[in-house]
C-alpha positions in Angstrom: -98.5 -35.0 -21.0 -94.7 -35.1 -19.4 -93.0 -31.7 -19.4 -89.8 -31.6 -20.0 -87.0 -30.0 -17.7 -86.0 -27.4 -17.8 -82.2 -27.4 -18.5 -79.3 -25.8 -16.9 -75.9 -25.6 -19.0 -72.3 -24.4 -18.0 -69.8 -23.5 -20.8 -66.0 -23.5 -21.2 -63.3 -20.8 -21.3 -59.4 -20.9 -22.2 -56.5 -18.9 -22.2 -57.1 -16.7 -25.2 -56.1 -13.7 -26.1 -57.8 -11.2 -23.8 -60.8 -10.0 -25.9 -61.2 -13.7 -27.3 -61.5 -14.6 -24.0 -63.7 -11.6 -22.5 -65.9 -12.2 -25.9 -66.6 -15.4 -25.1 -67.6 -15.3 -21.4 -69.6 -12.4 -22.4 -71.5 -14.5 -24.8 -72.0 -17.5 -22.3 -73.9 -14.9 -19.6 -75.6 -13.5 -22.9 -76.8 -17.0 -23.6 -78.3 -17.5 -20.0 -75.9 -20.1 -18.8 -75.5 -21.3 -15.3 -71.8 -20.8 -15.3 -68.6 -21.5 -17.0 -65.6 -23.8 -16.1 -61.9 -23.6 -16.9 -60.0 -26.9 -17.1 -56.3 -27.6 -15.7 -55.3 -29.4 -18.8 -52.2 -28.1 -17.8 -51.8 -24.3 -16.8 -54.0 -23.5 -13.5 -57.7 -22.8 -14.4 -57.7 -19.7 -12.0 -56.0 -17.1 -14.6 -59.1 -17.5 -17.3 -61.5 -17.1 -14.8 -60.0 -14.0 -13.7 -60.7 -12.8 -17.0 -64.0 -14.3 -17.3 -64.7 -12.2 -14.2 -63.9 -8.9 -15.5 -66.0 -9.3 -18.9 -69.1 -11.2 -16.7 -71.3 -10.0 -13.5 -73.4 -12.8 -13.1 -72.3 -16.6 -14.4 -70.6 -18.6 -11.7 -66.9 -19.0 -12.3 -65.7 -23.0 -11.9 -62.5 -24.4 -11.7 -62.8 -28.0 -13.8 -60.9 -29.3 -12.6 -58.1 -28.0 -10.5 -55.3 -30.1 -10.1 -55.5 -30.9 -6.0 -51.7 -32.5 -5.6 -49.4 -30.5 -6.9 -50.5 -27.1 -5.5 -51.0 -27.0 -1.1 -54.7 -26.8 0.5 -53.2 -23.1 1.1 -52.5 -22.4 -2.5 -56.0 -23.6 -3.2 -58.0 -21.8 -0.5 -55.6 -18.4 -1.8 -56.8 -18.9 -5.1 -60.5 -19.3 -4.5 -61.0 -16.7 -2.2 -58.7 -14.2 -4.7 -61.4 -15.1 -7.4 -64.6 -15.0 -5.4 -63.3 -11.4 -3.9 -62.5 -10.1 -7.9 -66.3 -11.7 -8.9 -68.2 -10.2 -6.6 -68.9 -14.0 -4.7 -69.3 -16.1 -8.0 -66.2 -19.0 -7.7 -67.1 -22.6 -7.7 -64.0 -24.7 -7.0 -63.6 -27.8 -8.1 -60.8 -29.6 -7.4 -59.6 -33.4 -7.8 -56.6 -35.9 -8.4 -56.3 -36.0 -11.9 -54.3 -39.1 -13.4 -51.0 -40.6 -11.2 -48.7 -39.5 -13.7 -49.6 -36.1 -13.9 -48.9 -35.8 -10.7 -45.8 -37.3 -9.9 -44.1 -37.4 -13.4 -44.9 -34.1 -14.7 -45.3 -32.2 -11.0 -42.8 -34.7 -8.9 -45.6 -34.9 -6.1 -47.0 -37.6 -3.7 -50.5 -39.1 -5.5 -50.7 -42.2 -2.7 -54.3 -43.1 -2.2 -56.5 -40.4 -4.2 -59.5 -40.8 -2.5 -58.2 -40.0 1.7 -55.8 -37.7 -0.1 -58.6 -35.7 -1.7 -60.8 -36.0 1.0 -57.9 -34.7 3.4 -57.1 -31.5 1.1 -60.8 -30.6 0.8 -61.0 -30.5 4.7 -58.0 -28.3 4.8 -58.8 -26.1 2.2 -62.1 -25.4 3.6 -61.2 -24.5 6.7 -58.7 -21.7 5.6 -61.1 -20.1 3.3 -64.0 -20.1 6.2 -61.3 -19.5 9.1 -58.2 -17.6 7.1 -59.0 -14.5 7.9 -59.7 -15.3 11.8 -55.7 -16.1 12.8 -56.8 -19.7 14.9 -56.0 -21.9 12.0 -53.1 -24.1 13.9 -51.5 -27.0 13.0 -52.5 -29.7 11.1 -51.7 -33.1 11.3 -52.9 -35.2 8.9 -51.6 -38.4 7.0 -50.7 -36.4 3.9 -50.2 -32.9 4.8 -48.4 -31.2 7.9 -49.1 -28.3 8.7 -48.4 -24.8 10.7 -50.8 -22.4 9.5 -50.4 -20.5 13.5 -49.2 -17.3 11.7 -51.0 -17.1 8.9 -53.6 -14.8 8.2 -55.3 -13.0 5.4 -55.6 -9.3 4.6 -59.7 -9.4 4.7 -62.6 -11.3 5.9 -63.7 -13.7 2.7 -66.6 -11.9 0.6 -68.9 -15.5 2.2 -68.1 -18.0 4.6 -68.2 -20.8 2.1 -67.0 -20.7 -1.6 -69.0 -24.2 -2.7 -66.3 -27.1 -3.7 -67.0 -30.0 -6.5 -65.3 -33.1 -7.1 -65.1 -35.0 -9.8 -65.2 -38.6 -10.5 -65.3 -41.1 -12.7 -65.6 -44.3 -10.6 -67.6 -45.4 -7.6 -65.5 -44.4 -4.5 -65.5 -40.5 -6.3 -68.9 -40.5 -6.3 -69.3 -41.7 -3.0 -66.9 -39.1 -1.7 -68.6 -35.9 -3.7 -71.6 -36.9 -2.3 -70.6 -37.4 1.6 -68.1 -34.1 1.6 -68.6 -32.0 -1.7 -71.4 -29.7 -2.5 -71.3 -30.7 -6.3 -70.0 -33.5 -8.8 -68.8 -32.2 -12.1 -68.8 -36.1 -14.2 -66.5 -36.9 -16.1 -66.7 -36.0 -20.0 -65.9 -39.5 -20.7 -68.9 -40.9 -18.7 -71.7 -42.6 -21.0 -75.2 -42.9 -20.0 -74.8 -46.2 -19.4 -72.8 -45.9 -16.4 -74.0 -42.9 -15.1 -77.3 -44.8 -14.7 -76.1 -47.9 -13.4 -73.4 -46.4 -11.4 -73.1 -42.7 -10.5 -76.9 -42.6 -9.3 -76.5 -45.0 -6.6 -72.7 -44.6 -5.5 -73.5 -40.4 -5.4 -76.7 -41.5 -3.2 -74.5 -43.8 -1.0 -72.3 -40.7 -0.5 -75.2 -38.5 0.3 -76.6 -40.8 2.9 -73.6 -41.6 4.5 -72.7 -37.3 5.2 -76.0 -36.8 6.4 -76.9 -34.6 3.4 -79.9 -33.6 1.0 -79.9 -34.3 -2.7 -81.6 -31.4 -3.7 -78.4 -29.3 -2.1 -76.3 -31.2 -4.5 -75.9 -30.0 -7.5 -75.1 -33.3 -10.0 -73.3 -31.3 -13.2 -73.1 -33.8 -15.9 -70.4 -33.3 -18.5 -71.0 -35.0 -21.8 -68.6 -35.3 -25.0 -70.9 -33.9 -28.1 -70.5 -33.4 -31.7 -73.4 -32.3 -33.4 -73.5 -32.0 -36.9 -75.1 -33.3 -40.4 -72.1 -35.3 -41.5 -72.4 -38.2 -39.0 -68.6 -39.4 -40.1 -67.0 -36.2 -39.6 -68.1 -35.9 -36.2 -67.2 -39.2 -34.9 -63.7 -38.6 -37.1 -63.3 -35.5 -35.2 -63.9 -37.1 -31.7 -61.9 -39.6 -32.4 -58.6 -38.3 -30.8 -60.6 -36.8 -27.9 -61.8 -40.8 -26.6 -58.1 -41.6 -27.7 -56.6 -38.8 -25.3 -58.3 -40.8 -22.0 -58.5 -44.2 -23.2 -54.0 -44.2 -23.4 -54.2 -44.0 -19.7 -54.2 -47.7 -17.8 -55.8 -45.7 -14.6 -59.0 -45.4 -16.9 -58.9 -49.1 -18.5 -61.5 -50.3 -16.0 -63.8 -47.9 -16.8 -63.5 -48.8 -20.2 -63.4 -52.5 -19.9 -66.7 -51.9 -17.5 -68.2 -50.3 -20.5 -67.5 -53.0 -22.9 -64.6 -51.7 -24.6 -62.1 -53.1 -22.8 -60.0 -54.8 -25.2 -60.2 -51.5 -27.3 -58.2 -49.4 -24.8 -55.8 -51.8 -23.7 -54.8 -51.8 -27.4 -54.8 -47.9 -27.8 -52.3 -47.9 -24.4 -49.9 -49.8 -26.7 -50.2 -48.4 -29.7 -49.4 -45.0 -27.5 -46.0 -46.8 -25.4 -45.4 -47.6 -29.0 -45.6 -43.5 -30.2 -47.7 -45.0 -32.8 -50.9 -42.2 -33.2 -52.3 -43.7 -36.4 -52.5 -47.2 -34.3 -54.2 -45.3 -31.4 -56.5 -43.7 -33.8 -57.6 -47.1 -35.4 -58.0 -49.1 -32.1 -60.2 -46.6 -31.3 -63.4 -47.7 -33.3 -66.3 -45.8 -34.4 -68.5 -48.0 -31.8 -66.4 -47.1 -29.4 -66.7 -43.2 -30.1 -70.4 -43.4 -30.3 -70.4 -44.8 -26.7 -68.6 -42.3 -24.9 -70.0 -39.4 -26.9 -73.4 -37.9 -28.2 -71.9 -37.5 -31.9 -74.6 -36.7 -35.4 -77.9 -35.4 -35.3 -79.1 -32.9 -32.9 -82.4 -34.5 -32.2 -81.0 -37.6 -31.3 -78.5 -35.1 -28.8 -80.9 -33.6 -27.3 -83.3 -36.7 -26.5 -80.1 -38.2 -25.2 -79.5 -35.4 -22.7 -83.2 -35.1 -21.8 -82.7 -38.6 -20.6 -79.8 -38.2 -19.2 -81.4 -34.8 -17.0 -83.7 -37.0 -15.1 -80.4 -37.4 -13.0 -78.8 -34.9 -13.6 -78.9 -30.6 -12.4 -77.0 -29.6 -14.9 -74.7 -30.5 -17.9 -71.1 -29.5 -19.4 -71.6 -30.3 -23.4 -67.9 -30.5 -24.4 -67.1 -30.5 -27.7 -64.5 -32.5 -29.6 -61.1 -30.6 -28.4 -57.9 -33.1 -28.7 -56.4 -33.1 -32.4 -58.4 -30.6 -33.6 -57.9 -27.2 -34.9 -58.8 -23.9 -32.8 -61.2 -23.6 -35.7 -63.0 -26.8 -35.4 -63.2 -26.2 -31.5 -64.7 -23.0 -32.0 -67.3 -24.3 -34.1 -68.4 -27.1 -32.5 -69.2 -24.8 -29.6 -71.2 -23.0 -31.7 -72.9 -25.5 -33.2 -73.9 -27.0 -29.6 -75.0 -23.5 -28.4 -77.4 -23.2 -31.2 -78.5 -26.8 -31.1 -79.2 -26.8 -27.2 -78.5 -23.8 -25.2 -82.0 -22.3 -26.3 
């Protein structure tokens, strides 16, 4: 008889009030998680988890994503090694590109080519957090960043030599990247199991190969969008504007199209250059929700994930969070704690 795996599970923390916040870290280390990330959706993930660190002593503490762009490799590095030296050696940082216009509409920064850009601030930013303390950092010359970190030098040794760095993806050449450089892959929410199947495995194994590097170092964290719940139509109503908020952006339409749903999101992008919501909202069909997320009954969840965790080493279950009330949020969370977390 198969046993099943044993599964690992990270949670999420936002800017709250402080003993929202503190409350709910508390209760993810209470509930045995592996860790818990803060996303950049658009303040820097680094102040939660500051105050995830002060209510917690043992969950790891991810950034999920950082934005990479629009702060320096230094900036980075700083902020990592601040947060690993307040948890007592607990930071996971993940950092990655984020869509174009982020970048250079909201934050007026070079985006170029994501992938040697990434791959050029994770090189940097590595080397200040193992060598920042040590004064023989240099110059750097690379093809985006120049450098002249000869003076610099921080006020203490770092509490380890390496603080380990994720990257997300959500097509092929990420995965490739995570794989050759990173020491994790935090996947995109949006992923379905579909193309984490037929395309993350083998690009994330190319990557591995190619760096000279062992799977079972690598730690494959699986994010998934879920809604459990006994009214099947309010959960996909309520995820609804969550697939909405990444199908609008034309960098993701491949992925979509890929998926089958092509059409679907190219008509969502102009409903949205429109300002039309209720046209987004319809475009978006309840197929198309029940692709990119594990929406209904728990049973049906959890075989899904159990599936899914023959790939994976861990999972990010995200509940529905775009165009819903704080209330909703908060319940949804709850509601995938009890369902899966035990």
């Amino acid at each position: 008889m198969e046993t099943k795996k044993k599964l690992k599970f990270w949670g999420t923390v936002l800017p709250l009030p402080a003993a929202m916040l503190a409350e709910t870290a508390r209760q993810c280390e209470q509930m045995g998680l592996e860790g818990v990330w803060a996303p950049q959706l658009w303040g820097p993930p680094f102040l939660p988890l500051a105050a995830a660190a002060m209510a917690t002593s043992r969950i790891k503490l991810g950034s999920g994503v950082a934005l990479a762009f629009p702060r320096t490799p230094l900036e980075t590095a700083c902020a990592a090694l601040d947060l690993d030296r307040i948890s007592g050696g607990r930071t996971v940082l993940g950092i990655g590109p984020a869509v174009r216009a982020w970048n250079e509409d909201w934050h007026g920064v070079h985006y170029g080519k994501p992938i040697p850009h990434l791959r050029e601030c994770v090189e940097i930013t590595r080397r200040i957090i193992r060598q920042g303390h040590t004064g023989e950092l240099g110059r750097w010359e690379g093809q985006y960043y120049k450098l002249d970190l000869s003076e610099f030098r921080t006020l203490a040794p770092p509490v380890r030599a390496d603080i380990p760095i994720y990257i997300p993806a959500v097509f092929e050449a990420a995965c490739r990247l995570a794989g050759e450089i990173a020491d994790g892959l935090p996947g995109h929410p949006i992923w379905c199991e579909q193309w984490i199947t037929e395309r993350v495995v083998a690009n994330l194994a190319k990557g591995l190969a190619r760096g000279g590097r062992d799977r079972k170092n690598f730690d494959l964290n699986v994010w998934l969008f879920v809604a459990p719940g006994r009214d099947r139509r309010e959960c996909i109503e309520d995820m609804r504007p969550t697939i909405v908020f990444y199908a609008k952006f034309a960098q993701y339409e491949r992925y979509f199209a890929e998926c089958g749903f092509g059409s679907e999101a190219r008509a969502i992008q102009r409903a949205c250059e429109a300002g039309d919501e209720a046209g987004m909202r319809r475009a978006c069909t309840d197929a198309m929700v029940e692709k990119f997320a594990l929406v209904g009954a728990i049973d049906d969840i959890r075989g899904a994930v159990q599936r899914i965790s023959r790939f994976a080493d861990s999972f990010s279950l995200v509940g529905p969070f775009y165009g819903v009330p704080v209330e909703k949020f908060a319940f949804y969370n709850r509601r995938i704690a009890e369902a899966l977390y035990g």
